[in-house]
N, C-alpha and C positions, 0 to 999 in steps of 0.2 A: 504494500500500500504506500508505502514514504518514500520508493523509488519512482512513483508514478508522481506524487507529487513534488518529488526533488525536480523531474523531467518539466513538469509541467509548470509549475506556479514559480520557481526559481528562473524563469525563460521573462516570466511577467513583472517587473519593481512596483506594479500595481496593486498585484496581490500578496506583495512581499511589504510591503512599505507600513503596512498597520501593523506589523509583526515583530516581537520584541525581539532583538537581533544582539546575540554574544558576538564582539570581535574580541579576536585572541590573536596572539603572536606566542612564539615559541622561544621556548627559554627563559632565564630570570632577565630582570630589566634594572637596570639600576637605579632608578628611580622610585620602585615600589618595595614593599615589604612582602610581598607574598603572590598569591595567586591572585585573579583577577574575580573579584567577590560581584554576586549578583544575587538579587533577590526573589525568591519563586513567586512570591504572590505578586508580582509585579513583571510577573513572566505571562506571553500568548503561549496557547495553543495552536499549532505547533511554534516552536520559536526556529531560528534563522539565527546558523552558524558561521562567520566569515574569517575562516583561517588564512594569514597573512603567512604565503610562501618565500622559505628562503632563497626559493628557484624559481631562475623562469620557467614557465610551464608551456604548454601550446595552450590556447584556449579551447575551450569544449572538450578536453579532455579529461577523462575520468578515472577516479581512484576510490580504493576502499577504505573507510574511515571506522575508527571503532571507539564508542567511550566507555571507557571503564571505573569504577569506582569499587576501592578495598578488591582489589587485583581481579574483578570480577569487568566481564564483559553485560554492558546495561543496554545498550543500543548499539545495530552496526548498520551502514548502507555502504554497499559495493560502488557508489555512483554518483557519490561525492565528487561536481562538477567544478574544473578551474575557468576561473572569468577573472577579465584584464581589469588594473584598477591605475589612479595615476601613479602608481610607484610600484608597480608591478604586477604577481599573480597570487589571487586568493583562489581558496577552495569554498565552495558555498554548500550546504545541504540544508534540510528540514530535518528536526526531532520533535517527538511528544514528548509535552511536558511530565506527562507523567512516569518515564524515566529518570526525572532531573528531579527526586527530593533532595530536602536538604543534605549538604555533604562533601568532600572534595571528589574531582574530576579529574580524567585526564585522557585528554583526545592523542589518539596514534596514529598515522598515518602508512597503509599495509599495501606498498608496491612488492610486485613481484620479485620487482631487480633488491631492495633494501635499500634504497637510496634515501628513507626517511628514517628507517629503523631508530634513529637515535632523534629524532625530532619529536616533541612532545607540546602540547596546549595545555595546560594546566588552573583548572579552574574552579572555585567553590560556589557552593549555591546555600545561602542561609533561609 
């Protein structure tokens, strides 16, 4: 069902624009103390992931995404799409919120080649 609408309604800013949207980047930041805190009851159904790649990517191309919480896989889409931003290539998908209680997170990203293996999103939901 969330690969139909990754395909679809991620095509549309229309239908994505009311939708409470995580952007993340990868890695610690020096600027912050920790992971990047959000609040559930202040989250849509579904909400709107925009992973800030450290690669260029091609656009329209597609990769496996997986969140996991307490080493446990909670949500995963094979088709986790990259779209061009001005300062390079993000990954965009849809989740239900209702994987996302409160908690820490941490998004992986699962190419066949390993090229992200050590690339991590890291995120808590209060």
């Amino acid at each position: 069902e969330y690969a139909a609408l990754n395909r679809r309604d991620l095509d549309d800013p229309a239908r994505t624009q009311a939708l409470f949207t995580l952007n993340l980047t990868h890695g610690n930041l020096r600027d912050t103390a920790g992971a990047a805190v959000y609040t559930f009851s202040k989250m849509s159904d579904p909400a709107v992931f925009r992973l800030a790649l450290p690669e260029q990517e091609p656009e329209a191309a597609e990769m496996p995404v997986s969140i996991e919480s307490s080493g446990k896989t909670v949500f995963r889409v094979d088709t986790a799409r990259v779209f061009r931003n001005p300062f390079g290539s993000e990954l965009r998908f849809l989740a239900p919120k209702e994987v996302l209680r409160p908690g820490q997170y941490q998004i992986s990203i699962n190419t066949a080649d390993g090229r992200y293996s050590r690339v991590y999103f890291q995120f808590r939901i209060e």
